[in-house]
Chimera marker file (.cmm) of the C-alpha trace (Angstrom):
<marker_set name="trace">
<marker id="1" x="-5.054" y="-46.083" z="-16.538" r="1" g="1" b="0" radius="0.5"/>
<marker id="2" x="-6.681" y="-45.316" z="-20.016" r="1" g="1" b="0" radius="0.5"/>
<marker id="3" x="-5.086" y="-42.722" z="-22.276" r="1" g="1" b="0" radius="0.5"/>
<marker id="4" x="-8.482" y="-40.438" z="-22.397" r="1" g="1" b="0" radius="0.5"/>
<marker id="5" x="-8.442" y="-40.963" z="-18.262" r="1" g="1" b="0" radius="0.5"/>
<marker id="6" x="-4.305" y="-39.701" z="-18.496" r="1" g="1" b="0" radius="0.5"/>
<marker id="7" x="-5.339" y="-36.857" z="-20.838" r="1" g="1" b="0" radius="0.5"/>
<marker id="8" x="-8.459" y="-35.493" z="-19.159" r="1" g="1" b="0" radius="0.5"/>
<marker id="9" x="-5.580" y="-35.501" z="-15.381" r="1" g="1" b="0" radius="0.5"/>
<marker id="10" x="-3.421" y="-33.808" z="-17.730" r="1" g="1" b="0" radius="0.5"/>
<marker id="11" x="-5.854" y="-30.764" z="-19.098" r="1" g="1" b="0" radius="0.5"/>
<marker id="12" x="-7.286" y="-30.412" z="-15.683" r="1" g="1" b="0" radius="0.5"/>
<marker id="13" x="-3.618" y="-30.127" z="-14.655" r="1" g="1" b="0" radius="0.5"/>
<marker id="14" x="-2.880" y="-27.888" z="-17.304" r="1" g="1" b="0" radius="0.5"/>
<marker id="15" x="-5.939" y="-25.511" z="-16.250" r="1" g="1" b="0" radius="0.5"/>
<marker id="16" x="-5.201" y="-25.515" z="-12.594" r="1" g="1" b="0" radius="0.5"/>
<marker id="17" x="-2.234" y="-23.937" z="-13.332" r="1" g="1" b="0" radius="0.5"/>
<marker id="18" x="-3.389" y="-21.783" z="-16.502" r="1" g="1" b="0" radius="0.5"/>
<marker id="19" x="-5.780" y="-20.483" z="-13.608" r="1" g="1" b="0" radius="0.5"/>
<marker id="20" x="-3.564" y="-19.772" z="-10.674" r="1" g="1" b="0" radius="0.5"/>
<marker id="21" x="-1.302" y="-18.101" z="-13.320" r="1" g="1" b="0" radius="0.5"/>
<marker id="22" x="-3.994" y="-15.710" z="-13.958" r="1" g="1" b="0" radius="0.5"/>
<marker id="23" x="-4.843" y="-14.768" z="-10.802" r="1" g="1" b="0" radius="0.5"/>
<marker id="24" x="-3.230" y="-11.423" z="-10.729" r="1" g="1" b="0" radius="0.5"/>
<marker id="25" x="-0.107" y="-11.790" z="-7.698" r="1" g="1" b="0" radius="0.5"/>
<marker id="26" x="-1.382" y="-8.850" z="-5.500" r="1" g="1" b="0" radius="0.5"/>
<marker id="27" x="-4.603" y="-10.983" z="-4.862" r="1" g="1" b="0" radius="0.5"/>
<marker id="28" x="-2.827" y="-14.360" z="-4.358" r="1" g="1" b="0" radius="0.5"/>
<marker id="29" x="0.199" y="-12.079" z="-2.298" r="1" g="1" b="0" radius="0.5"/>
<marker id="30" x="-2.528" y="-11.305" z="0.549" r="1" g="1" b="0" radius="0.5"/>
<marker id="31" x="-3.566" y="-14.501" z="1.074" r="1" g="1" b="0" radius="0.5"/>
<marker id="32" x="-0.243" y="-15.596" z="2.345" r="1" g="1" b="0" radius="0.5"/>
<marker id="33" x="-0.245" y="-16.699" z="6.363" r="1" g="1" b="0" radius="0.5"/>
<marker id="34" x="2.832" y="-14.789" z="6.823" r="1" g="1" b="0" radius="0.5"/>
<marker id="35" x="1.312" y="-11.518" z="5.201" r="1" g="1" b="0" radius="0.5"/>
<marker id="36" x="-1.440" y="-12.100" z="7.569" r="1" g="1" b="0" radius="0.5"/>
<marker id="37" x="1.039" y="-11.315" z="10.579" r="1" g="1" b="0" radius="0.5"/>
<marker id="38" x="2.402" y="-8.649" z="9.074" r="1" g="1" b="0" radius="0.5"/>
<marker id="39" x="-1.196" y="-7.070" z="8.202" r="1" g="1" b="0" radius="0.5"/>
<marker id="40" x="-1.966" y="-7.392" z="11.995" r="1" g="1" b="0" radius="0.5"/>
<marker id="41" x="1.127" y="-6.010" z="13.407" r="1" g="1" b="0" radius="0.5"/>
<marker id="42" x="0.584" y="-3.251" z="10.622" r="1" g="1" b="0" radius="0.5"/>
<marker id="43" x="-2.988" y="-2.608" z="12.108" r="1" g="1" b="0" radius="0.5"/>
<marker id="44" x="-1.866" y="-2.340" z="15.368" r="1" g="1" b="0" radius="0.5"/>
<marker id="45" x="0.961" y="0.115" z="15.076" r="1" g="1" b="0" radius="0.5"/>
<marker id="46" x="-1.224" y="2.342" z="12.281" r="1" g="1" b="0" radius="0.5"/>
<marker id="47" x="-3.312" y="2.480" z="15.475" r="1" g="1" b="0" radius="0.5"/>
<marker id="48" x="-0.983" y="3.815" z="17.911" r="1" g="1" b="0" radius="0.5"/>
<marker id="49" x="0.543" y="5.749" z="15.803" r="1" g="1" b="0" radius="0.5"/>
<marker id="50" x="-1.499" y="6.947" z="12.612" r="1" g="1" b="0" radius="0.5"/>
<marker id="51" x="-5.149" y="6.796" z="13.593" r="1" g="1" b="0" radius="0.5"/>
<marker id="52" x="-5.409" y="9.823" z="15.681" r="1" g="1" b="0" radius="0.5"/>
<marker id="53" x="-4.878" y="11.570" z="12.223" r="1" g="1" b="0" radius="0.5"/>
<marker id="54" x="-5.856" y="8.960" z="9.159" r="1" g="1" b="0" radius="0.5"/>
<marker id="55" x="-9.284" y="7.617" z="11.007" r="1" g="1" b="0" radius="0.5"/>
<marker id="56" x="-9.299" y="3.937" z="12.613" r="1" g="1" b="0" radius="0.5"/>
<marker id="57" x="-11.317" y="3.396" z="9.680" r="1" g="1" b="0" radius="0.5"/>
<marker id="58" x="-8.803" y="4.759" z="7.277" r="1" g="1" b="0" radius="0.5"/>
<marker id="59" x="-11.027" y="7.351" z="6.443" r="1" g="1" b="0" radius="0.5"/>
<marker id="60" x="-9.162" y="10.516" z="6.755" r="1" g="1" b="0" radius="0.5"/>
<marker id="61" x="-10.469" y="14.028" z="7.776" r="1" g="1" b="0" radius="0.5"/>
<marker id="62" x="-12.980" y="16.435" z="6.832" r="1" g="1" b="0" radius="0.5"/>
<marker id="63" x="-12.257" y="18.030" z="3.886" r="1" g="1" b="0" radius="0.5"/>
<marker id="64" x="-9.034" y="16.564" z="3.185" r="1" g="1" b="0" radius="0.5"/>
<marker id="65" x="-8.609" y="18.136" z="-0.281" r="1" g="1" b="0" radius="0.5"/>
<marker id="66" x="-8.380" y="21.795" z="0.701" r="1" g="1" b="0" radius="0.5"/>
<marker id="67" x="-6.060" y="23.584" z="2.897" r="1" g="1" b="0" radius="0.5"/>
<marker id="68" x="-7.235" y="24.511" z="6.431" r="1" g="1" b="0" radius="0.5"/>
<marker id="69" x="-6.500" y="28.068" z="7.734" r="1" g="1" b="0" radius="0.5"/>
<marker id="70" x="-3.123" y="26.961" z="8.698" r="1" g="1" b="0" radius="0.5"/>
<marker id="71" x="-2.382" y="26.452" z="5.053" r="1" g="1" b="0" radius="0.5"/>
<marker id="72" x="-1.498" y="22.533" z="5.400" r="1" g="1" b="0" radius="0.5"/>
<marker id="73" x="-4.167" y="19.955" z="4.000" r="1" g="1" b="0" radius="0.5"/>
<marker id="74" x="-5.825" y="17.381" z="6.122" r="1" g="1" b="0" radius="0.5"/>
<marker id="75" x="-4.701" y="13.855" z="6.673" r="1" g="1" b="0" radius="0.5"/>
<marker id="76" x="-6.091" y="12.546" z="3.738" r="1" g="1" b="0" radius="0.5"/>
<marker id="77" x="-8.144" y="8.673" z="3.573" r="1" g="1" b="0" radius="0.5"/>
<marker id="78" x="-5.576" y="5.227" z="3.058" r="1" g="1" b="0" radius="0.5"/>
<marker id="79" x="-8.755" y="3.505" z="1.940" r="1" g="1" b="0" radius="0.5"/>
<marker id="80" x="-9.890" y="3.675" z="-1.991" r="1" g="1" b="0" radius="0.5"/>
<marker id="81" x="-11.016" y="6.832" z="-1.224" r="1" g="1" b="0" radius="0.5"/>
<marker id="82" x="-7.674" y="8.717" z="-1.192" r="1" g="1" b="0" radius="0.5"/>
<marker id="83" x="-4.939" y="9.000" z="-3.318" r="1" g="1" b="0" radius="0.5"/>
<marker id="84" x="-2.511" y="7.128" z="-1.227" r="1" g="1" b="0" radius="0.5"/>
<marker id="85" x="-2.444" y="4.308" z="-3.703" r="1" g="1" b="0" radius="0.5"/>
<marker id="86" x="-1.367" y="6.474" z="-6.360" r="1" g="1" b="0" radius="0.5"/>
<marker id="87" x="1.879" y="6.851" z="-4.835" r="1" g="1" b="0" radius="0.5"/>
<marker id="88" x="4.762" y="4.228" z="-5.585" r="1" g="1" b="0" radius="0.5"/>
<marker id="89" x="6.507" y="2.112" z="-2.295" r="1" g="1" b="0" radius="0.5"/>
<marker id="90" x="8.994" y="3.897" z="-2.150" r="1" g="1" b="0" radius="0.5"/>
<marker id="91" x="7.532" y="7.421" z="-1.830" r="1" g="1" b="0" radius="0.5"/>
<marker id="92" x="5.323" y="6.200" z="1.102" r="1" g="1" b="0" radius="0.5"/>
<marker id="93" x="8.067" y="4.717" z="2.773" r="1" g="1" b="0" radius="0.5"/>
<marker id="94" x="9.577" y="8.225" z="2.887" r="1" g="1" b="0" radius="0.5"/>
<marker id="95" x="6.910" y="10.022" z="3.244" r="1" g="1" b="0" radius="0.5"/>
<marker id="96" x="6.014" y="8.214" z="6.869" r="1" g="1" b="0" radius="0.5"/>
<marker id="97" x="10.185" y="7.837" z="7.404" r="1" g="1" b="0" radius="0.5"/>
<marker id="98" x="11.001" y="11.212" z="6.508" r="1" g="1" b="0" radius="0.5"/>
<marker id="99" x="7.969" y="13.123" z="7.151" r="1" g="1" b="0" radius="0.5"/>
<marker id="100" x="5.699" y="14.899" z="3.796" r="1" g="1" b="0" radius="0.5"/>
<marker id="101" x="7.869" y="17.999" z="3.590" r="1" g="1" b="0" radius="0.5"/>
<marker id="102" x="11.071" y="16.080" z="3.373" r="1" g="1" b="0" radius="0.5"/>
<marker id="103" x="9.652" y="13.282" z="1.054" r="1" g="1" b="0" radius="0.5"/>
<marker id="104" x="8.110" y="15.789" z="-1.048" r="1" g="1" b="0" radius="0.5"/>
<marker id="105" x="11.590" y="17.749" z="-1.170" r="1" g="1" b="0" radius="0.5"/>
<marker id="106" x="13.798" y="14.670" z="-2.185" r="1" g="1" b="0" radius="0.5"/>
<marker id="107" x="11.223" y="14.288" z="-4.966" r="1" g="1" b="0" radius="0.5"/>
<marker id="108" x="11.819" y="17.344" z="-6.274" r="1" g="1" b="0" radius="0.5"/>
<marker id="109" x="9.008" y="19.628" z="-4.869" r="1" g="1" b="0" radius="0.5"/>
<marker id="110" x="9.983" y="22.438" z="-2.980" r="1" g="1" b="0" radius="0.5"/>
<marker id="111" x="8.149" y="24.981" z="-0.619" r="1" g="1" b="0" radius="0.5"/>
<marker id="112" x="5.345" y="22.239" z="0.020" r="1" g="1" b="0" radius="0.5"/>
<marker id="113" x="4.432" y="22.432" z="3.801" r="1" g="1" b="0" radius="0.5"/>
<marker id="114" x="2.899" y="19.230" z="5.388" r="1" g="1" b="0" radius="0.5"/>
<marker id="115" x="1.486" y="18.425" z="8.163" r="1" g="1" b="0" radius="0.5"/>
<marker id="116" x="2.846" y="14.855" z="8.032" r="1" g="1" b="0" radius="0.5"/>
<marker id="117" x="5.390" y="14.169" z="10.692" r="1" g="1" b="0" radius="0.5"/>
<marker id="118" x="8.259" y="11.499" z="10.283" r="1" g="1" b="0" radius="0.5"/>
<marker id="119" x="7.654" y="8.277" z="11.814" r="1" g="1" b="0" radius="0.5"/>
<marker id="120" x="11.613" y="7.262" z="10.762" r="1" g="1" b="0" radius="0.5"/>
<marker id="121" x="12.870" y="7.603" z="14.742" r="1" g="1" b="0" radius="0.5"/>
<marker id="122" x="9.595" y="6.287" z="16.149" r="1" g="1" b="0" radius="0.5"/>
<marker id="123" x="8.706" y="3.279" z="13.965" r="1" g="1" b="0" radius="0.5"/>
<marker id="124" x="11.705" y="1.087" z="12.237" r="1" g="1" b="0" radius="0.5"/>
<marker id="125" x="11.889" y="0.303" z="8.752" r="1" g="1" b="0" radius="0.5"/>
<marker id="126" x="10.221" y="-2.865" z="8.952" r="1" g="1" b="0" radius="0.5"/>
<marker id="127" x="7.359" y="-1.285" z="10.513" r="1" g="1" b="0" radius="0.5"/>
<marker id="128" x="6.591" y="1.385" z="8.979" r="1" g="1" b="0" radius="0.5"/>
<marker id="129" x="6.515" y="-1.321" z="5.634" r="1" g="1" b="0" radius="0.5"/>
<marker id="130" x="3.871" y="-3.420" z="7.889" r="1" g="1" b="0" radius="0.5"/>
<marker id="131" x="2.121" y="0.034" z="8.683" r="1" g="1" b="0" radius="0.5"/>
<marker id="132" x="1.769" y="0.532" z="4.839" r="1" g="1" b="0" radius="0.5"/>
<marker id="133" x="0.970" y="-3.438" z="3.961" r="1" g="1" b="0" radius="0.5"/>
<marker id="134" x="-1.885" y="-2.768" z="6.359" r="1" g="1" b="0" radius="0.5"/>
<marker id="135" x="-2.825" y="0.146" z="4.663" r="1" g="1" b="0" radius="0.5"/>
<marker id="136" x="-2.688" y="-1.869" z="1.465" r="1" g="1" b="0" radius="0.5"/>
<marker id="137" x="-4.685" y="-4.691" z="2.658" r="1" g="1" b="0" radius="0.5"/>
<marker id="138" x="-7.808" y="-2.303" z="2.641" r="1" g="1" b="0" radius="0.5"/>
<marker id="139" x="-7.307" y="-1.384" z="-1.340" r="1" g="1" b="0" radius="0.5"/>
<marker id="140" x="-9.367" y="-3.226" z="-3.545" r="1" g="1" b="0" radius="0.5"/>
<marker id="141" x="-7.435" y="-5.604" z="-5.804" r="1" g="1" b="0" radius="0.5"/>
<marker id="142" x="-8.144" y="-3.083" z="-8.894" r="1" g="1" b="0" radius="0.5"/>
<marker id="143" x="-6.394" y="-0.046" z="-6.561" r="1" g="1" b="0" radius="0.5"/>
<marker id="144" x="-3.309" y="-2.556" z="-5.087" r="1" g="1" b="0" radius="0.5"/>
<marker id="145" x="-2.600" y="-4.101" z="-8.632" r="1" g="1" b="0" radius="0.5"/>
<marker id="146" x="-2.339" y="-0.766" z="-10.222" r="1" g="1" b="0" radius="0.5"/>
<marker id="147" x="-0.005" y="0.765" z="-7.039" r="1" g="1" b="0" radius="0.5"/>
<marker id="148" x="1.751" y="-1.997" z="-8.006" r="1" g="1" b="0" radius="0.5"/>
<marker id="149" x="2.275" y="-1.791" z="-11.483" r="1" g="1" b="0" radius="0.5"/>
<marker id="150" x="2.981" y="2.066" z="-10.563" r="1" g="1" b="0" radius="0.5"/>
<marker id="151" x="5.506" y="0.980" z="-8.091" r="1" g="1" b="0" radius="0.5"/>
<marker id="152" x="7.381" y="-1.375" z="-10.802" r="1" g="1" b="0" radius="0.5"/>
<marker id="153" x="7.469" y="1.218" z="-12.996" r="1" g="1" b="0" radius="0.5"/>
<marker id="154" x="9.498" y="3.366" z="-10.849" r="1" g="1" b="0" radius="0.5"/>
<marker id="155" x="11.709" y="0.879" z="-9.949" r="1" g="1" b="0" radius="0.5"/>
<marker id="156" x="12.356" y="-0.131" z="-13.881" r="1" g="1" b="0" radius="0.5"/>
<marker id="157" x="12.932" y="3.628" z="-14.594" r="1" g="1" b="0" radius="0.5"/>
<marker id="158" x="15.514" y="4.158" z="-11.992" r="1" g="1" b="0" radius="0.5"/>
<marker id="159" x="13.373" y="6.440" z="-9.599" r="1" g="1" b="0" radius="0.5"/>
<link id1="1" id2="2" r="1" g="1" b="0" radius="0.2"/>
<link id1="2" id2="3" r="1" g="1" b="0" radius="0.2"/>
<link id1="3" id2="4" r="1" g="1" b="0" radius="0.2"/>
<link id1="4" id2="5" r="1" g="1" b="0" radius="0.2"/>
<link id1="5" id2="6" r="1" g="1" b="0" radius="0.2"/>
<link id1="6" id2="7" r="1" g="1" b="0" radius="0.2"/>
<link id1="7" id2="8" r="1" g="1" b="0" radius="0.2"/>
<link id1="8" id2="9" r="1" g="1" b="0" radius="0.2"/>
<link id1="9" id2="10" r="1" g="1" b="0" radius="0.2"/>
<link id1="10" id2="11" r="1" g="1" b="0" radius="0.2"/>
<link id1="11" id2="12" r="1" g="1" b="0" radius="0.2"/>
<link id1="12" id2="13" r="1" g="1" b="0" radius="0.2"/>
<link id1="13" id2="14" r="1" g="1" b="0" radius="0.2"/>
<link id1="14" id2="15" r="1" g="1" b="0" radius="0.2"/>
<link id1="15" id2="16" r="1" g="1" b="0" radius="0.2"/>
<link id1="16" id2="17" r="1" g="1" b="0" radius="0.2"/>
<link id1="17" id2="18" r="1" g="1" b="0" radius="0.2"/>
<link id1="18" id2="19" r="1" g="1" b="0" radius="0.2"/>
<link id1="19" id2="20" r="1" g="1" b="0" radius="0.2"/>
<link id1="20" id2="21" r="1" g="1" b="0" radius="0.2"/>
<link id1="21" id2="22" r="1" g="1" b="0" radius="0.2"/>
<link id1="22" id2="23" r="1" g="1" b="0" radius="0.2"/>
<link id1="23" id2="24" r="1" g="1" b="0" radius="0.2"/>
<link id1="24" id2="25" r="1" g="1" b="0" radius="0.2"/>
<link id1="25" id2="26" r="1" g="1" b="0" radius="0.2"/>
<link id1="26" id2="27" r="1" g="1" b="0" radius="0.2"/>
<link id1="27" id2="28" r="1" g="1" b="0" radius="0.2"/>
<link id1="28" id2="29" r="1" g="1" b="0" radius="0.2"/>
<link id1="29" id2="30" r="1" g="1" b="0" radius="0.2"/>
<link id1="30" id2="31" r="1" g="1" b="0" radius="0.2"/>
<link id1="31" id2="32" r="1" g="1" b="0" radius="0.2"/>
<link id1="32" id2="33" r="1" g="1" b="0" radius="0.2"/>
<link id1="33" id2="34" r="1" g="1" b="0" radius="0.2"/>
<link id1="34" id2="35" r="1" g="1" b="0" radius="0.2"/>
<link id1="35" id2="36" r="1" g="1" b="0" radius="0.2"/>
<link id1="36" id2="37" r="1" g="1" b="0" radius="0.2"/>
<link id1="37" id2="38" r="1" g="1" b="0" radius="0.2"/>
<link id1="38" id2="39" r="1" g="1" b="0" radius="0.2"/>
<link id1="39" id2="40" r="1" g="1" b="0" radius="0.2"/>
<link id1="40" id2="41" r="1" g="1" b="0" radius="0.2"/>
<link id1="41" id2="42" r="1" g="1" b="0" radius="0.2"/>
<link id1="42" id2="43" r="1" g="1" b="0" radius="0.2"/>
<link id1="43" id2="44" r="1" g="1" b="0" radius="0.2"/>
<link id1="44" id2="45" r="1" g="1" b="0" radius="0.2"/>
<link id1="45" id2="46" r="1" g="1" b="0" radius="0.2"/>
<link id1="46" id2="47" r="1" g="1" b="0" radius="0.2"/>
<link id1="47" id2="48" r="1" g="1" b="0" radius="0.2"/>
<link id1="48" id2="49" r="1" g="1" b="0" radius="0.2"/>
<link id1="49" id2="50" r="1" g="1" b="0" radius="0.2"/>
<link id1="50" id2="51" r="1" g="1" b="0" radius="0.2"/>
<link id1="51" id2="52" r="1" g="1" b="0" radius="0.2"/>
<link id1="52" id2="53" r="1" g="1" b="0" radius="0.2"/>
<link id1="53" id2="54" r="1" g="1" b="0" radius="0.2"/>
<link id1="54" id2="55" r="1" g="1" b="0" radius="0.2"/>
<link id1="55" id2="56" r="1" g="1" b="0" radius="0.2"/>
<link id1="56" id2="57" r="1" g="1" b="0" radius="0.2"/>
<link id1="57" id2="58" r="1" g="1" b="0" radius="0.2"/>
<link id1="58" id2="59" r="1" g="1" b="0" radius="0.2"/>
<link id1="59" id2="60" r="1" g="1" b="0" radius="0.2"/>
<link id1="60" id2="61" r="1" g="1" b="0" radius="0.2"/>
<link id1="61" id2="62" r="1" g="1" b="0" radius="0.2"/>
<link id1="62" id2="63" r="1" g="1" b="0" radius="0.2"/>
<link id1="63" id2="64" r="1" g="1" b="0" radius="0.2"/>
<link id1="64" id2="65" r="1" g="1" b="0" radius="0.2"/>
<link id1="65" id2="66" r="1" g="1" b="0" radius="0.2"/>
<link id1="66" id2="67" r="1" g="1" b="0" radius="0.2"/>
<link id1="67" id2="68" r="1" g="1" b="0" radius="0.2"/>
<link id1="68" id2="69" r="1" g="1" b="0" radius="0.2"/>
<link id1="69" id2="70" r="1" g="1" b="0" radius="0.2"/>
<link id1="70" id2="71" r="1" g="1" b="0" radius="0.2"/>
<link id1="71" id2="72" r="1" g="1" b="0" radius="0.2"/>
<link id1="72" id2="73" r="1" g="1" b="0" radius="0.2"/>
<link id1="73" id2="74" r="1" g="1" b="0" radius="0.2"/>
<link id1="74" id2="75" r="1" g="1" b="0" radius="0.2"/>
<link id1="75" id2="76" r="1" g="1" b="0" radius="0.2"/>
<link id1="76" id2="77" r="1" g="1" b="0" radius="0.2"/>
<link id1="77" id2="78" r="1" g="1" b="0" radius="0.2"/>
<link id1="78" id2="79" r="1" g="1" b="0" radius="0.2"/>
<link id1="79" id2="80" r="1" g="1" b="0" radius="0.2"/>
<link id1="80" id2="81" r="1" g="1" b="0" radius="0.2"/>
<link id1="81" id2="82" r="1" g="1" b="0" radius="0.2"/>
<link id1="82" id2="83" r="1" g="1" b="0" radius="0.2"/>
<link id1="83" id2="84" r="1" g="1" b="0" radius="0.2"/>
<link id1="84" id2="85" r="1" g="1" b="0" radius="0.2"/>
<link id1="85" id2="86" r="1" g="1" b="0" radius="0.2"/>
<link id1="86" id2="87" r="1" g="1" b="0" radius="0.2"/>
<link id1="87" id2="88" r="1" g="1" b="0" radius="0.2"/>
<link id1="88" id2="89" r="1" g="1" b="0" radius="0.2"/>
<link id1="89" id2="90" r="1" g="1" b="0" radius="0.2"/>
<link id1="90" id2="91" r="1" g="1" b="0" radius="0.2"/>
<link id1="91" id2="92" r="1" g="1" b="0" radius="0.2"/>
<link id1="92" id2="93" r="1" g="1" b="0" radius="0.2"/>
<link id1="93" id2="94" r="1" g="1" b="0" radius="0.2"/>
<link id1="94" id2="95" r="1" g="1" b="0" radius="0.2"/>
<link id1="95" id2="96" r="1" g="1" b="0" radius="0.2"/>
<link id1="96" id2="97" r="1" g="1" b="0" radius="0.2"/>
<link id1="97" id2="98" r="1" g="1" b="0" radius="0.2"/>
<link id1="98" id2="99" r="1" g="1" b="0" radius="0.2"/>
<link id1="99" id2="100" r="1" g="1" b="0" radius="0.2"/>
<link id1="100" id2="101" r="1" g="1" b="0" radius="0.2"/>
<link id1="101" id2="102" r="1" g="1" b="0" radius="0.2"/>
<link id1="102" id2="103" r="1" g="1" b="0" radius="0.2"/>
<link id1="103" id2="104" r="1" g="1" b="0" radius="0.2"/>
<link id1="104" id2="105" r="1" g="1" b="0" radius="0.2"/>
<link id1="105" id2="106" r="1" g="1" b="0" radius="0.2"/>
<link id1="106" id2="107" r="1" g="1" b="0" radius="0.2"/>
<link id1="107" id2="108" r="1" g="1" b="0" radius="0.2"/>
<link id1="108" id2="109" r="1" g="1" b="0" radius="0.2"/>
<link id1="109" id2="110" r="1" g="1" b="0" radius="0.2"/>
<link id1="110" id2="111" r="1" g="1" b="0" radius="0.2"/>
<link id1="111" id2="112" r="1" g="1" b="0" radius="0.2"/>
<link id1="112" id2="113" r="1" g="1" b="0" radius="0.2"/>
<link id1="113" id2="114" r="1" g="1" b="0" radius="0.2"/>
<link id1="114" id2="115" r="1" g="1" b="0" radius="0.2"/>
<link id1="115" id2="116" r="1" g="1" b="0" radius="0.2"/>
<link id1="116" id2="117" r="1" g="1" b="0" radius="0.2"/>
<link id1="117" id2="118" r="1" g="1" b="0" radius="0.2"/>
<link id1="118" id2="119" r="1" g="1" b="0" radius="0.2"/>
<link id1="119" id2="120" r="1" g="1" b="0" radius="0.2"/>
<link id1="120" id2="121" r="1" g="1" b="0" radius="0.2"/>
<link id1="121" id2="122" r="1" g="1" b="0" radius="0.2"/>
<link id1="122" id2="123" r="1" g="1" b="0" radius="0.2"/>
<link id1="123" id2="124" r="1" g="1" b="0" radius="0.2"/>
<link id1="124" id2="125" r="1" g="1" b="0" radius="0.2"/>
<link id1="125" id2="126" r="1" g="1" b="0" radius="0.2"/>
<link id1="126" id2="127" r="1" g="1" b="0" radius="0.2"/>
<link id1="127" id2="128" r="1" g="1" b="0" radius="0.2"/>
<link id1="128" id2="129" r="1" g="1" b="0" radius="0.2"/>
<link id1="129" id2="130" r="1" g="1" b="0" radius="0.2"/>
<link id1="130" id2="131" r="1" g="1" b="0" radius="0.2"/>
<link id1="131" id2="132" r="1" g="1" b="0" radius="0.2"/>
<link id1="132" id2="133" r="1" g="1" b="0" radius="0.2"/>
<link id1="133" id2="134" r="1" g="1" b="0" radius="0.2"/>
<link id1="134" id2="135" r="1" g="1" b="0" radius="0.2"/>
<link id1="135" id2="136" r="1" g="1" b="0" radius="0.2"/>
<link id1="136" id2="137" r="1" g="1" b="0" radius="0.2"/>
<link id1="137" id2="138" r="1" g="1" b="0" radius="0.2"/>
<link id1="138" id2="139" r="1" g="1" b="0" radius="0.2"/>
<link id1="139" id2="140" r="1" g="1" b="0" radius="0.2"/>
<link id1="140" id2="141" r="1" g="1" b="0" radius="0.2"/>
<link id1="141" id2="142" r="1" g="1" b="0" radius="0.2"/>
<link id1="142" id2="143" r="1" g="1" b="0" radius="0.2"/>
<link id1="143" id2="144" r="1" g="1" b="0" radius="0.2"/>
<link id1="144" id2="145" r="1" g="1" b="0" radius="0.2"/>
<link id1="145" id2="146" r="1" g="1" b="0" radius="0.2"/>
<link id1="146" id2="147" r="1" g="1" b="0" radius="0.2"/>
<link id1="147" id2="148" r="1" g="1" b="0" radius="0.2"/>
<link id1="148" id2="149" r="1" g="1" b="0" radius="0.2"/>
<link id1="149" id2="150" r="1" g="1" b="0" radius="0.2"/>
<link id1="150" id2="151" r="1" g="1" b="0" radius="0.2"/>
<link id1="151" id2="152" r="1" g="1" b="0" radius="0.2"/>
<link id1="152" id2="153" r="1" g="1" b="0" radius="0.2"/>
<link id1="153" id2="154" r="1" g="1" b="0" radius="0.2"/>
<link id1="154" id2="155" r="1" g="1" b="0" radius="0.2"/>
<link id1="155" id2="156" r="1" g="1" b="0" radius="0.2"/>
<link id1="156" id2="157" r="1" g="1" b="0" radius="0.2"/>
<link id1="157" id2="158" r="1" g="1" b="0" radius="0.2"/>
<link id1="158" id2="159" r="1" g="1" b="0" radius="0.2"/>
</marker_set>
């Protein structure tokens, strides 16, 4: 093989992986066959057990950024739409463990009423994380990546 042939393998080698590097990891993380599972046992159980509330479209209810007359706010959207990638892992894990009000209260905020019940003795902890991976799977890459980076941040900060 000619030196220019072994040097034009080499860059396209070189640019492969420059490439795949640059792909952020969220995007390349839900391509994975194994996430795929996970994303449809996810669906199924935010089905049975979150739909009735969130939407089977993840869309939330009416008016989901005011109080109703009972004083608690509405289930609010999982898709782009709501604020639910805002929030790091680990305070959706306890918020659908531990139920809003409690999640809320180990964070700090007191008082807050919910109407989010806790999923902890209904779903395990492996399922409520496939619940929210589903729930992440409908994020744009822009929304997951910066949940992400959100996520990280708490974790490297000790919260």
């Amino acid at each position: 093989m000619k030196n220019s042939a072994k040097i034009y393998i080499g860059l396209l080698v070189v640019t492969a992986v420059a490439a795949a590097a640059a792909i952020p990891f969220g995007v390349r993380y839900y391509q994975s066959k194994n996430l795929a599972r996970e994303v449809a046992a996810g669906s199924s159980l935010y089905q049975q057990n979150c739909a009735s509330c969130h939407g089977a479209n993840l869309e939330g209810q009416p008016d989901w950024r005011a109080p109703g007359a009972d004083g608690l706010y509405p289930a609010p959207p999982h898709n782009d739409d709501g604020h639910t990638w805002h929030h790091t892992d680990q305070l959706l894990f306890d918020y659908t463990s531990l139920g809003g009000a409690a999640a809320l209260n180990k964070t700090g905020v007191e008082g807050f009423e919910s109407g989010m019940p806790a999923f902890g003795e209904v779903l395990s902890a492996d399922e409520i994380r496939s619940v929210l991976t589903f729930i992440k799977s409908n994020w744009s890459d822009r929304n997951r990546i910066s949940q992400q980076e959100r996520t990280k941040n708490a974790e490297e900060a000790g919260e």
